[in-house]
Structures are given as C-alpha cells and as structure tokens.
SERO-4910 file (N, C-alpha, C, O; in steps of 0.05 Angstrom, whole numbers):
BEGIN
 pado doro    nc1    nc2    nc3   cac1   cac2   cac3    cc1    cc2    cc3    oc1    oc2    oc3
  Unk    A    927    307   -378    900    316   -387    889    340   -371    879    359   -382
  Unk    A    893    337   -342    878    364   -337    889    387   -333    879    405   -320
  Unk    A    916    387   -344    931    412   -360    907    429   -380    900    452   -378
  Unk    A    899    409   -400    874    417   -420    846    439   -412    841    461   -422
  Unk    A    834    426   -395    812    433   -398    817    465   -392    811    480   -411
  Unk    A    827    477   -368    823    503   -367    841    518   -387    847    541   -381
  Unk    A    848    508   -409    864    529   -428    842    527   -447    837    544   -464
  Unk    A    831    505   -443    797    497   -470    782    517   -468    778    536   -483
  Unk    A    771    509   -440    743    537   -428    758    562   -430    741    579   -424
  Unk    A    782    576   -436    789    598   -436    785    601   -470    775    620   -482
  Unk    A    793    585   -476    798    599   -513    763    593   -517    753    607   -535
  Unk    A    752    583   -509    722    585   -507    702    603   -501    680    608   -510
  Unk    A    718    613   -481    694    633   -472    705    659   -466    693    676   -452
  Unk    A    737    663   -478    749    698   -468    763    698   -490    784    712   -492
  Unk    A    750    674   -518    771    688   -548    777    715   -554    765    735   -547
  Unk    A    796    713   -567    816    741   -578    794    746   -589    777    759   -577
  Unk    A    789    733   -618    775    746   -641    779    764   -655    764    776   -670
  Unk    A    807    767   -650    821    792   -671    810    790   -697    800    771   -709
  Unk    A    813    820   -706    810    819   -739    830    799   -757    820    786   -775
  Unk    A    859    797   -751    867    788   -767    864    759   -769    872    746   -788
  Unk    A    848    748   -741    847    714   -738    817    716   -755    807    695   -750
  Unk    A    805    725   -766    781    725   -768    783    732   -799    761    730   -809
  Unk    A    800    738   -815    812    744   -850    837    719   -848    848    717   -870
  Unk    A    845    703   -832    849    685   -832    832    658   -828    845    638   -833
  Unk    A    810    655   -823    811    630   -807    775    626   -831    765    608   -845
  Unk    A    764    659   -822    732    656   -833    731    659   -871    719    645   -888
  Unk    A    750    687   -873    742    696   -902    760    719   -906    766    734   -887
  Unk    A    770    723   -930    785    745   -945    784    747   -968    774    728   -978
  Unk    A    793    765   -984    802    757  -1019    828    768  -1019    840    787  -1007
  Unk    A    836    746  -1039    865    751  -1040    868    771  -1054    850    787  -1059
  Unk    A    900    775  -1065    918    799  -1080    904    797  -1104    903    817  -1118
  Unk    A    887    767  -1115    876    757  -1149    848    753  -1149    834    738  -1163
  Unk    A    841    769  -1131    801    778  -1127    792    751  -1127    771    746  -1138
  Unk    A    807    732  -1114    797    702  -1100    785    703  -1068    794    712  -1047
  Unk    A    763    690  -1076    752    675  -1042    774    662  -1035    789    649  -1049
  Unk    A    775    668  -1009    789    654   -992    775    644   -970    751    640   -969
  Unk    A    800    639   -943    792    630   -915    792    598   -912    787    579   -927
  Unk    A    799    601   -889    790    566   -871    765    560   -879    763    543   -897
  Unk    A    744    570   -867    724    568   -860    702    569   -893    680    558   -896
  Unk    A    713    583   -908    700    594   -939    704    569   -951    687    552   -956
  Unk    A    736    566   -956    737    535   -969    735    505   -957    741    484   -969
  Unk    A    729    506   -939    712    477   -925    680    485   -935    667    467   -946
  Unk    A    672    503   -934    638    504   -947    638    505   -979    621    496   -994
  Unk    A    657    517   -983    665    519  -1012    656    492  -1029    641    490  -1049
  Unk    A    670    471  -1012    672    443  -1015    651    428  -1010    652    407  -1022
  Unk    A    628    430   -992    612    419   -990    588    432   -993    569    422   -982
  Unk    A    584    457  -1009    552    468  -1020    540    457  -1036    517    450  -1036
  Unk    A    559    455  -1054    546    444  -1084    550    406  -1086    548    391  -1105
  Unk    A    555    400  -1061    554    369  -1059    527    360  -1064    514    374  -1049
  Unk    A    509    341  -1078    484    336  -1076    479    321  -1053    456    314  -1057
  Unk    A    486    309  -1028    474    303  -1010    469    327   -991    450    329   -976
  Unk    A    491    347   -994    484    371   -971    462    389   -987    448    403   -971
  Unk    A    455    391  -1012    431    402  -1028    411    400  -1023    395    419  -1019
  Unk    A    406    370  -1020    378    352  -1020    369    360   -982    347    365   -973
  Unk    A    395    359   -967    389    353   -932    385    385   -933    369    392   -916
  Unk    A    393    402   -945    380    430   -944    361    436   -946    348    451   -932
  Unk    A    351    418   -977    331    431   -980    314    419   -964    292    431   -960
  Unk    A    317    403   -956    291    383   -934    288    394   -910    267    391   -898
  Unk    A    305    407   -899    301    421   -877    284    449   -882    266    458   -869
  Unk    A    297    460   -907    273    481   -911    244    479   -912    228    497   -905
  Unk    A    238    454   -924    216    438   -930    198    433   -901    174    436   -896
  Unk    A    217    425   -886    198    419   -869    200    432   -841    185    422   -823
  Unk    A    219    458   -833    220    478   -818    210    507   -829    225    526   -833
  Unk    A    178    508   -835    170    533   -858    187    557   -827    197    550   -806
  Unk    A    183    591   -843    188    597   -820    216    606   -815    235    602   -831
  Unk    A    218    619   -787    245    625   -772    252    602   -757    236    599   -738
  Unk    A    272    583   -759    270    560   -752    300    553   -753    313    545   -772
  Unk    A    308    558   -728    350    553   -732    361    519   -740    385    514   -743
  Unk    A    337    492   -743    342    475   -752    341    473   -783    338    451   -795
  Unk    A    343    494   -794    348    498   -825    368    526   -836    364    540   -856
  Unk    A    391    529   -814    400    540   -813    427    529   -822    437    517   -802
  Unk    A    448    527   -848    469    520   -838    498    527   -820    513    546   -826
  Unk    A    501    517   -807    517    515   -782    547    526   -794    557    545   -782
  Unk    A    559    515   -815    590    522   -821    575    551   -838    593    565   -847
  Unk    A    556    558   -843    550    579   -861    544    582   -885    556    562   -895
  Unk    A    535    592   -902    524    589   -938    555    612   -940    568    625   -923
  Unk    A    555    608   -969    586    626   -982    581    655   -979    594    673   -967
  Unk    A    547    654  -1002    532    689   -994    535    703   -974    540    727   -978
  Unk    A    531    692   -944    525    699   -917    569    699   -917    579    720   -926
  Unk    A    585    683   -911    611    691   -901    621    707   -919    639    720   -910
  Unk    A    615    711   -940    627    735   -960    616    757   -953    626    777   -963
  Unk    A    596    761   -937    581    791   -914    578    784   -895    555    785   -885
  Unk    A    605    771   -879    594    760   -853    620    788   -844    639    792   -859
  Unk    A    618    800   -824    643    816   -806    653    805   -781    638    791   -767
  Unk    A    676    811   -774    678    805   -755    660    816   -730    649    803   -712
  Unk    A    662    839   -732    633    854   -709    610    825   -698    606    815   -676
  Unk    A    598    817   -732    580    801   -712    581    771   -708    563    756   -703
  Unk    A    612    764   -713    627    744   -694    616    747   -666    600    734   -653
  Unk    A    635    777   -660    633    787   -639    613    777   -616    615    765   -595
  Unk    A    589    792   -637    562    789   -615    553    766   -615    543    756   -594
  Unk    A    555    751   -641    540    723   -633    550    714   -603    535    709   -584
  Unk    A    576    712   -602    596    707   -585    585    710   -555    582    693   -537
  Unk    A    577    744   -555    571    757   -524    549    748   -521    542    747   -497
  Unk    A    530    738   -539    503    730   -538    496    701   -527    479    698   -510
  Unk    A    511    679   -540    502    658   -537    519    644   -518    511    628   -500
  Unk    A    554    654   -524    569    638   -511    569    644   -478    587    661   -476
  Unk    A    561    641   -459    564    644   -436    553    621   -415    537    605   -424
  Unk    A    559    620   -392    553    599   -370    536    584   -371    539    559   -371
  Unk    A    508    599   -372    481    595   -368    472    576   -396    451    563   -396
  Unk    A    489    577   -415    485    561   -439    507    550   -450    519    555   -471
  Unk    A    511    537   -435    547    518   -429    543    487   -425    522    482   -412
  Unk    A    555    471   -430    557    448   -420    588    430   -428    595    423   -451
  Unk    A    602    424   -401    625    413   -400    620    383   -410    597    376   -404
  Unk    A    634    366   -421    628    339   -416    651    326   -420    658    321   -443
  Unk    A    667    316   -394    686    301   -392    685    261   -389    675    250   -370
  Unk    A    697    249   -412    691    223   -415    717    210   -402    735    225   -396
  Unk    A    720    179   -398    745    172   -381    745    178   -356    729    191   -343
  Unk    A    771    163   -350    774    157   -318    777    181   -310    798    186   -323
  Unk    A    774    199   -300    783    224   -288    779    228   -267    755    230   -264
  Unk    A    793    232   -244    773    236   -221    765    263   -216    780    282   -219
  Unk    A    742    265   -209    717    285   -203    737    305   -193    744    322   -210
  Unk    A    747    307   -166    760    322   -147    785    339   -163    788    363   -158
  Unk    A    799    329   -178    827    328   -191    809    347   -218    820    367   -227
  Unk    A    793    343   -225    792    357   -256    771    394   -234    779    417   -239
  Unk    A    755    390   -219    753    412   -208    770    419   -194    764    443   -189
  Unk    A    790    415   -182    814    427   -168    831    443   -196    846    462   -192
  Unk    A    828    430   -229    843    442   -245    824    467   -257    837    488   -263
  Unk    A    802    468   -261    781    484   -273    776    502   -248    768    524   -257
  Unk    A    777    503   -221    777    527   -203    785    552   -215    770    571   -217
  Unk    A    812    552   -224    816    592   -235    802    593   -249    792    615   -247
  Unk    A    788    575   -274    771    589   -297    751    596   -283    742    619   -287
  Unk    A    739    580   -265    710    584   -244    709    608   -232    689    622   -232
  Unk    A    737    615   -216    735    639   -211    735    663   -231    715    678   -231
  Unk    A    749    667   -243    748    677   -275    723    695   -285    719    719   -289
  Unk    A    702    664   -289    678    669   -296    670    687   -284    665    708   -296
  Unk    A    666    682   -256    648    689   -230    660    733   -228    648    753   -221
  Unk    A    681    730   -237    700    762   -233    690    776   -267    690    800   -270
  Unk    A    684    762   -282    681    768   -309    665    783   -310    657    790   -288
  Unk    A    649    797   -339    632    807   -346    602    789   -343    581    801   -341
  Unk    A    602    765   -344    585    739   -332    570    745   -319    547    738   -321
  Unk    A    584    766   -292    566    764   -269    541    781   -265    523    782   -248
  Unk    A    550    796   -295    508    804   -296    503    800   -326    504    816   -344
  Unk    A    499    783   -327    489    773   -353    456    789   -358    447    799   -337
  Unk    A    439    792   -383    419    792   -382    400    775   -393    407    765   -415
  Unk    A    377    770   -384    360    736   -392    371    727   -419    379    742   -437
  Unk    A    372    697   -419    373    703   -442    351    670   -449    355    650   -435
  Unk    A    329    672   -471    316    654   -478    324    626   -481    330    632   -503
  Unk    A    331    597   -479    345    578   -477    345    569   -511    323    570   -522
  Unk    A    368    562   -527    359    559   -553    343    531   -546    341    516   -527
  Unk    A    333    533   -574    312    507   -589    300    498   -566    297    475   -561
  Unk    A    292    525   -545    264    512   -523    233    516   -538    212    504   -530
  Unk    A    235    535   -561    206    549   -573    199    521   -592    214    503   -598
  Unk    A    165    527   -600    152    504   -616    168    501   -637    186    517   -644
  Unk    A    162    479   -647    187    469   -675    157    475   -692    135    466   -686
  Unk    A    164    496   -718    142    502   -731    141    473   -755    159    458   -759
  Unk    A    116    472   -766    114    450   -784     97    459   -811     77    474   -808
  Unk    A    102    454   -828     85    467   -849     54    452   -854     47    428   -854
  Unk    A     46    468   -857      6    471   -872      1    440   -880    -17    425   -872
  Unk    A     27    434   -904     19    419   -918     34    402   -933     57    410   -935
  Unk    A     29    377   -945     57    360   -952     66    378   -974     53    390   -991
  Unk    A     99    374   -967    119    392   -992    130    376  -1012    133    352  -1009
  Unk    A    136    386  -1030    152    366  -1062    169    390  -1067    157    410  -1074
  Unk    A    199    393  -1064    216    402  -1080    239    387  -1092    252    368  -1083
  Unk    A    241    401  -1120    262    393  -1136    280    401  -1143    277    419  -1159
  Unk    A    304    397  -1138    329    406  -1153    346    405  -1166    349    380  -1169
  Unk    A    360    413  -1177    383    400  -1199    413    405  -1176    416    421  -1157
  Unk    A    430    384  -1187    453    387  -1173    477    363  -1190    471    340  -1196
  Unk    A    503    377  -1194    521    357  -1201    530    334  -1193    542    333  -1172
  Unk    A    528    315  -1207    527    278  -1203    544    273  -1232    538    279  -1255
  Unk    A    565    260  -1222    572    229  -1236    560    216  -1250    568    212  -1273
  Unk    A    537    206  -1241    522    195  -1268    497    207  -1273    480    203  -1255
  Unk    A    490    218  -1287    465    234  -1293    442    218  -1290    420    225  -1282
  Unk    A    452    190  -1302    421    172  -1316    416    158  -1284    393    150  -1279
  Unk    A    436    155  -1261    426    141  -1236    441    154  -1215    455    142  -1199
  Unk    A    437    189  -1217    455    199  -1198    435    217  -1180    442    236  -1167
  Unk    A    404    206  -1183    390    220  -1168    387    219  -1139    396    197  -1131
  Unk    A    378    233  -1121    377    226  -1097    339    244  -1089    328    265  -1094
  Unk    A    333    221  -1076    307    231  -1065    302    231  -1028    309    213  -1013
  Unk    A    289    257  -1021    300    241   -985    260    256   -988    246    268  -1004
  Unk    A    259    243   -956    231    236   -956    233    236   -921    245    221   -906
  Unk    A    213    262   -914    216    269   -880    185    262   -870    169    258   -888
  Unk    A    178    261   -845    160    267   -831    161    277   -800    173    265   -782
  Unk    A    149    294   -798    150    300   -772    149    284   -749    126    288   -741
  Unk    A    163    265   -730    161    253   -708    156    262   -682    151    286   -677
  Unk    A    156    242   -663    152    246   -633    168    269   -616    193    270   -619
  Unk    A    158    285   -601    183    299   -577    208    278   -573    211    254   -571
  Unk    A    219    295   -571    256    292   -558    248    269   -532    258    247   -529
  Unk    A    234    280   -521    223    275   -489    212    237   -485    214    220   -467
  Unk    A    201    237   -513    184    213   -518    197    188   -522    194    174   -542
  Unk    A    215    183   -498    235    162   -508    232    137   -521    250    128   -536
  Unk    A    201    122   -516    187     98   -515    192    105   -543    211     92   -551
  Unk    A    181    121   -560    164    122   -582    189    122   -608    190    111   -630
  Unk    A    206    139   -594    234    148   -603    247    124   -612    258    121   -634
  Unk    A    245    107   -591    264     78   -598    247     56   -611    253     33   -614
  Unk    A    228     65   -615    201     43   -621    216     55   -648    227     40   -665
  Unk    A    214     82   -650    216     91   -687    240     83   -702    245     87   -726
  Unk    A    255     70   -681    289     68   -702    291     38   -704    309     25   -714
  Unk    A    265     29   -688    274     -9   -688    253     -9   -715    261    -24   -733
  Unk    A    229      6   -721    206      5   -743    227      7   -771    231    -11   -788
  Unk    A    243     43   -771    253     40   -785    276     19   -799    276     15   -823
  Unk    A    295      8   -780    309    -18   -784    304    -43   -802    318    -53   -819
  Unk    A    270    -49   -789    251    -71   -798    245    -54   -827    242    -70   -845
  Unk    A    243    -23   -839    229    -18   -864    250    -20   -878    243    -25   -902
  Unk    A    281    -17   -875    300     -5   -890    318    -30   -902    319    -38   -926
  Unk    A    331    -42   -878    352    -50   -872    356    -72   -876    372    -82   -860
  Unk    A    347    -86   -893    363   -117   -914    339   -118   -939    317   -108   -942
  Unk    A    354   -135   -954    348   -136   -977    311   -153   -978    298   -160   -998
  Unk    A    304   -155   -951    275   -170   -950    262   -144   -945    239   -140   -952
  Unk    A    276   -127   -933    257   -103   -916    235    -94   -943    239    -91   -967
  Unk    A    209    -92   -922    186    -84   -946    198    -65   -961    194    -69   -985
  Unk    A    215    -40   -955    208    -12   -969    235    -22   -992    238    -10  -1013
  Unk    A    252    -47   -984    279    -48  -1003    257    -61  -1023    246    -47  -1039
  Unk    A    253    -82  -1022    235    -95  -1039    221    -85  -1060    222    -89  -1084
  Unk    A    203    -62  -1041    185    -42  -1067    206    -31  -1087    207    -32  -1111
  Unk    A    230    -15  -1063    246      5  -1085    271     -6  -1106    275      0  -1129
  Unk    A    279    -17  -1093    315    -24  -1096    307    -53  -1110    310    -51  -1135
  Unk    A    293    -90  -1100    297   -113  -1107    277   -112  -1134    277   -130  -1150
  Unk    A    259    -85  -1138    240    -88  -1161    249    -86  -1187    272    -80  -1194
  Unk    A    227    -93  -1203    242    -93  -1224    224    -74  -1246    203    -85  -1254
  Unk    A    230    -45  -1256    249    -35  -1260    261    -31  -1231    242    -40  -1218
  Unk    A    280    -22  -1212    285    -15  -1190    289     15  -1194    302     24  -1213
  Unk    A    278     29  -1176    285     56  -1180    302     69  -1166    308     91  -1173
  Unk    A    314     55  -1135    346     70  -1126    362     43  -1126    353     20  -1125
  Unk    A    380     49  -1127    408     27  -1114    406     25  -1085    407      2  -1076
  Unk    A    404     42  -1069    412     43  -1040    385     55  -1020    377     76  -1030
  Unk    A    374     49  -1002    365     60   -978    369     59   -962    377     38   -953
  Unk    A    367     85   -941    375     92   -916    358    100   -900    337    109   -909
  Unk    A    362    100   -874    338    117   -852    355    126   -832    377    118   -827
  Unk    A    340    147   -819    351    149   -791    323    171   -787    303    177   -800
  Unk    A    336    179   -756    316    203   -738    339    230   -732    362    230   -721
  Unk    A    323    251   -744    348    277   -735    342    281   -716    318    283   -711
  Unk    A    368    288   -693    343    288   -661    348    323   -661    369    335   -657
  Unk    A    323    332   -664    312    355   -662    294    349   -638    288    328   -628
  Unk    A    287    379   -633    261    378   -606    242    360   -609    235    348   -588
  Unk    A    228    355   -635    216    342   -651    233    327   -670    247    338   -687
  Unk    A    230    303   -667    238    294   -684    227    294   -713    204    298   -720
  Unk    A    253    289   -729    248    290   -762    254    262   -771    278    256   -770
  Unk    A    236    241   -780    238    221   -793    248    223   -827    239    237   -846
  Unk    A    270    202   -823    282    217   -853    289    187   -868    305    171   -860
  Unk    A    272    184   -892    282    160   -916    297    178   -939    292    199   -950
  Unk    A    319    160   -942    338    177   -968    333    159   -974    324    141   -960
  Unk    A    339    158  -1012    336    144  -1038    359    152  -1043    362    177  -1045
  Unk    A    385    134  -1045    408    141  -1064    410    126  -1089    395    107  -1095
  Unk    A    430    134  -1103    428    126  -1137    397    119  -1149    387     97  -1153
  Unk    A    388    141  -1154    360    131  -1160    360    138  -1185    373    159  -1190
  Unk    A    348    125  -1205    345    125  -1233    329    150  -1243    305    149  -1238
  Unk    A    337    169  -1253    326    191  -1271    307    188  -1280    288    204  -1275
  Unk    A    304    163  -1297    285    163  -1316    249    151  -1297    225    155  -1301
  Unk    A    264    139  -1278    244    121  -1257    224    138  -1245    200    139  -1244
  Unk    A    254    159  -1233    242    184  -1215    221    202  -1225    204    214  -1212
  Unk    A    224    203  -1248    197    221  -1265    178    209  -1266    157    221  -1259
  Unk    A    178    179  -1274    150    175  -1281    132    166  -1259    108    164  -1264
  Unk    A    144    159  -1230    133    150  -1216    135    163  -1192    154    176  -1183
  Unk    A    103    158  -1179    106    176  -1157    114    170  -1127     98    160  -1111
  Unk    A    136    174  -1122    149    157  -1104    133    161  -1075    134    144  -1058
  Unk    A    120    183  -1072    112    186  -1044     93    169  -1033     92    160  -1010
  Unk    A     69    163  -1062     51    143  -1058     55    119  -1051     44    106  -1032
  Unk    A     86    106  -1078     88     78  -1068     97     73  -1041     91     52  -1029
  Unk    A    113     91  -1028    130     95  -1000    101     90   -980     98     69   -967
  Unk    A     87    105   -980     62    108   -966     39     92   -969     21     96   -952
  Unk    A     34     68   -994     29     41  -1007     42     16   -986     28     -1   -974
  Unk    A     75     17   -983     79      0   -970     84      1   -938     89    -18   -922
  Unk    A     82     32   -932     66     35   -901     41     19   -893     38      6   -872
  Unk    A     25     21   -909      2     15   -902     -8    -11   -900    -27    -19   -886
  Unk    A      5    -22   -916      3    -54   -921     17    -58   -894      3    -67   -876
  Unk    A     52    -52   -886     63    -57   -872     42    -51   -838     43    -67   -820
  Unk    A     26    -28   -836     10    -24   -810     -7    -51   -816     -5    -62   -794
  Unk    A    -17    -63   -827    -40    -88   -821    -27   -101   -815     -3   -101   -819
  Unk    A    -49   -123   -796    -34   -133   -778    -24   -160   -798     -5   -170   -785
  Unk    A    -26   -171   -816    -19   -185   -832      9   -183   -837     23   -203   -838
  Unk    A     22   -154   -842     36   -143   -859     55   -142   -838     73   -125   -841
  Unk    A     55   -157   -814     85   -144   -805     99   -179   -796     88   -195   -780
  Unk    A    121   -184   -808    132   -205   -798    150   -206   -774    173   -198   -775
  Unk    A    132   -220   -739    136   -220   -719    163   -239   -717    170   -243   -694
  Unk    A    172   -245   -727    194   -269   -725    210   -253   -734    231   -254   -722
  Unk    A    211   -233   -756    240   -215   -766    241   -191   -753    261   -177   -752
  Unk    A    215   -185   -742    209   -163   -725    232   -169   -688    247   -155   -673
  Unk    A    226   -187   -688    238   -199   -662    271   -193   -657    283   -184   -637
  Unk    A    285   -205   -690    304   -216   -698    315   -182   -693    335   -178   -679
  Unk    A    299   -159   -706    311   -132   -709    314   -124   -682    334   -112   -674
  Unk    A    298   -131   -670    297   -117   -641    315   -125   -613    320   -113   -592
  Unk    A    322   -155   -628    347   -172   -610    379   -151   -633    400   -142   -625
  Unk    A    375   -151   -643    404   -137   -666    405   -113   -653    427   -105   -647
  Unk    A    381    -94   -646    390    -73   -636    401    -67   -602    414    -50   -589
  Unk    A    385    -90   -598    398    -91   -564    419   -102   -562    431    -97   -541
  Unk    A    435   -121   -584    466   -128   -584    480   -110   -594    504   -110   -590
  Unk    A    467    -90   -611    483    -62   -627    494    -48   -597    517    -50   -590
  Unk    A    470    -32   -580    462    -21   -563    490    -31   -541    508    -15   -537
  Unk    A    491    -56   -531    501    -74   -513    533    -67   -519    552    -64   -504
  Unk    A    530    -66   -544    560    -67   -553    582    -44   -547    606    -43   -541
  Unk    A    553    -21   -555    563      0   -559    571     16   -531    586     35   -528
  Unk    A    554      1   -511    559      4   -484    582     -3   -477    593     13   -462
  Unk    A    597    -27   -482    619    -37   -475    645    -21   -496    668    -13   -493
  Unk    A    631    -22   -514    668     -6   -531    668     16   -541    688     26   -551
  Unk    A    634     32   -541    653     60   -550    636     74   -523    622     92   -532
  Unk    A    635     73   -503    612     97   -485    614    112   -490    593    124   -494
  Unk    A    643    131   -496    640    158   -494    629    166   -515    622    189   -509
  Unk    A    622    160   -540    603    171   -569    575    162   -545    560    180   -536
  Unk    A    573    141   -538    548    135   -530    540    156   -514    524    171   -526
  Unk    A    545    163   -491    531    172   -473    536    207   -467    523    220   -451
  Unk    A    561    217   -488    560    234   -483    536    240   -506    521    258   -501
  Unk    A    531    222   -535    500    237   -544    482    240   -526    472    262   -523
  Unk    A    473    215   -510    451    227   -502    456    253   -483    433    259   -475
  Unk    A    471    267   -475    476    280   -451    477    312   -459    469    332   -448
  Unk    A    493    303   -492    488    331   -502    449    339   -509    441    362   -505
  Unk    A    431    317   -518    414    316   -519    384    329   -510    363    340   -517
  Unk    A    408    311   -478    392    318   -451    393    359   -446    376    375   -439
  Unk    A    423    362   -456    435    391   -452    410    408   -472    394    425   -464
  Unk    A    411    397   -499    386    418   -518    356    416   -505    339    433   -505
  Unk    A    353    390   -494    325    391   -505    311    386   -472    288    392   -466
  Unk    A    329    374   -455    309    369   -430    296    395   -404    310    412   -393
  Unk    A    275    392   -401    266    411   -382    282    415   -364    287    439   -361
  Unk    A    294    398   -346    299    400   -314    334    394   -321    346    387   -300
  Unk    A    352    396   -343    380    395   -345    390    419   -333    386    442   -340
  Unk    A    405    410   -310    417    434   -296    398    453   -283    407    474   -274
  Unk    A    379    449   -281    355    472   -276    356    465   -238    360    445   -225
  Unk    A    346    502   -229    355    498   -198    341    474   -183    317    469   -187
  Unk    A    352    464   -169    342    445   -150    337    413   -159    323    399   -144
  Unk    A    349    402   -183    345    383   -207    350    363   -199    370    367   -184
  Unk    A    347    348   -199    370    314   -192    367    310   -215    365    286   -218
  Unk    A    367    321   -237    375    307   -263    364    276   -264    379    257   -268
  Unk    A    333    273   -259    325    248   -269    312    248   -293    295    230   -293
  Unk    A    314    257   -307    299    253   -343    329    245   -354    327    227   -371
  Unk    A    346    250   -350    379    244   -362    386    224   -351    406    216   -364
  Unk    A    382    210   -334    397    189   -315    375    167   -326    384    144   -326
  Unk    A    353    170   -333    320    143   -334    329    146   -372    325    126   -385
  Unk    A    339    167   -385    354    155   -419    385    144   -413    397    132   -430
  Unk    A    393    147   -390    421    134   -394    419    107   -379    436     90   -383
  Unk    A    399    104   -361    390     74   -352    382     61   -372    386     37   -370
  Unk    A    366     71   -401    337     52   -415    356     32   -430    346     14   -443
***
C-alpha cells in the first residue's frame, strides 16, 4: 500500500493533461460527426434521467444566484462540447494545490511508515511552483444565498410509466454545517416523518386513499447550510395536478409540531434505531463513516487545519 499514495498525490497534483488525454477521456467527435469521450457519455447517460432533472432543478430552485452547489460536478453536455482543454488547465492551477488539499488515509497504517513514503512528494511540493502560490479564497466559505421566496417548478422528463412516473422533491433550507445538535435532531425528525408505513407524512401520501406516490424518501444534503430534502417517487399524474402537495406536506407538519401530534413511544423507538444504525456503522464500515465526517470537517469547518488548531470542532463530531 504505501507504494500508492505518492504515485496518487503525483497524478494529482503534477497531471500531464495533454491534449490528446483530454479528446480522450473528456470529449471529441468522431470521423461520423458523433459526441464522444469518457466523460461526455457517462453524462450523456445520466442528463435526461428524471431523478438527476428533478435534483437539478431543486438545486436551482433553491441556490438563486452564483452558487457552485447547483453546479453540476461531471458537467452539462452544452458546457463539455465548449469545454477546452486550456481551461482544464486553469481550473487545475487554481484550485488544485496544498492549501486546498486533504489526504485521508483509512486502516491500519502506521503514521511514521506512510510519511517516511510521501516525503519526496513533500519535498516536491515544497521545490514546486507551490511555493508562491497566490491567496486564494477557501471554496464554499461565502453565505449560501437563499431565494426571496417559496419556488414551484415543473418539468417534463422521460418515465416508464407516464400515468405514475412522476416524481416530486420538496427542499427547505436547514441549520449550519456547524450545528451538530440540530443536524442530528433533523435526521432522527425526518426518520420519525418518512420511514414506515405509520410515519405521518407515509400515511397522508402513499397509505391514502386515492394515494398519490408509491414511495417516500428523506435525507439532509450536507451543504454549508443544510438542504432538507422530501422526494415523492412514483407519484400519480393525475393526483399531482389536482392537488396541492405543498400544503398537505405542510398540513401534516403542523399537526405533527403539536404536542399531541407526536408519538413519544415511536419517537423513542426511532431514536434507539438510529443509535444501533450509528453503533453499527462504527463497528463495520468506519472508514465510509468517519472519513464523511472528516471530509465535512475539510469543506465546512473554521479551525480545519488552520495555524495553530488542535482540530477540536472535528474530534467533538467524531466523539458525538
């Protein structure tokens, strides 16, 4: 293994980027005035998917604005069919460097043995063009913009079944990154709204009768801010028109905030499930576990790596 790492950090941070790896790998047209590329037909394949439609359009929705969390990441087709290699290039000189780096090695490794193998890259760096870098702003440190006002967009997109192939997703703006309490308060709430066939919000949507989706889901996108996100899958066409789903969603919030409305005994039951989820996940997978939070800690925490740090905002989420 620690053969690896310094051949990693090298193709990482001193890529060729030749032209011809770059009409290979990003985009070309062939000899028969076809799109091509690696990178063209993996997006190719997932633009016109209706779940990546709908998670687009929701991010537009609710990042108004210059806002790189509504940005897609593998690229739109428009943009790599006028993408050059040139500004490969610069993205490259721009973002990729030291100061906005983070290694993260999982497993037994010992400490001493993996920096005794990464020394020449270290030196490397230190001899490189690196050594005068100029400032550069930390990404996704600026305000996360939020729009004026609640959004409704609609789109059309190809489905299998027309008459129950709709999909509806449904965001709100959440707590800071930072706000751990509130953060984990929001995924045990959502659990208790989503997640069995008693949960209030399945009840309203899915056990009713007409029912207007087959399936519900939740989660939190961890942005600086978080984004609270309900999807509606297989949702009935005909349902989706006549009824206004934001209200009833926001109908059985409100019932669910009285204090009547919240059942403390299944409430309990969710919150013991997630500390045996949690428990588990500590014992058999850590490395998904802890290297999220760490990448986390890497976007979003004040004092990560910062001079003089003991890194306690990262160490009090990897204790909680």
């Amino acid at each position: 293994f620690l053969r690896l790492p310094p051949v990693y950090l090298d193709h990482v941070l001193f890529p060729t980027l030749k032209d011809s790896g770059f009409v290979t790998e990003v985009h070309h047209i062939t000899g028969e005035g076809v799109d091509a590329g690696v990178v063209y037909c993996e997006m190719q394949a997932s633009e016109n998917e209706g779940g990546d439609m709908c998670d687009r359009a929701m991010r537009h929705a609710a990042f108004p604005g210059k806002c790189g969390y509504k940005s897609e990441t593998g690229g739109r087709l428009k943009e790599l069919r006028e993408l050059t290699n040139a500004t490969v290039r610069d993205y490259h000189k721009a973002y990729y460097r030291p100061d906005n780096f983070c290694v993260i090695v999982t497993g037994q490794v010992p400490l001493r043995d993996l920096l005794t193998a990464c020394a020449p890259t270290v030196e490397t760096i230190r001899t490189s063009r690196f050594k005068s870098l100029p400032p550069m702003v930390r990404p996704f440190s600026t305000e996360v913009p939020r729009p004026d006002k609640q959004q409704e967009v609609r789109l059309e997109f190809p489905a299998e079944d027309e008459s129950t192939g709709a999909i509806c997703e449904l965001c709100w703006h959440g707590p800071e990154w930072s706000d751990l309490e509130n953060v984990v308060a929001l995924k045990v709430l959502l659990a208790y709204l989503c997640e069995d066939s008693i949960s209030p919000l399945r009840k309203a949507l899915v056990e009713s009768t007409p029912p207007l989706c087959g399936k519900i889901s939740e989660g939190l996108h961890e942005y600086k801010t978080q984004l609270i996100n309900i999807t509606l899958k297989s949702c009935d066409v005909e349902q989706l028109s006549k009824r206004d789903v934001t209200s009833e969603v926001q109908a059985v919030l409100k019932a669910t905030a009285k204090a009547e409305g919240i059942d403390l005994l299944r409430l309990r039951s969710v919150i013991r499930q997630k500390q045996r989820q949690h428990l588990s996940a500590v014992e058999s997978n850590p490395h998904d576990l802890f290297s999220g939070e760490i990448i986390g800690a890497f976007l979003y925490a004040e004092d990560f790596a910062a001079t003089g740090s003991d890194g306690r905002s990262v160490r009090a989420r990897l204790d909680a």
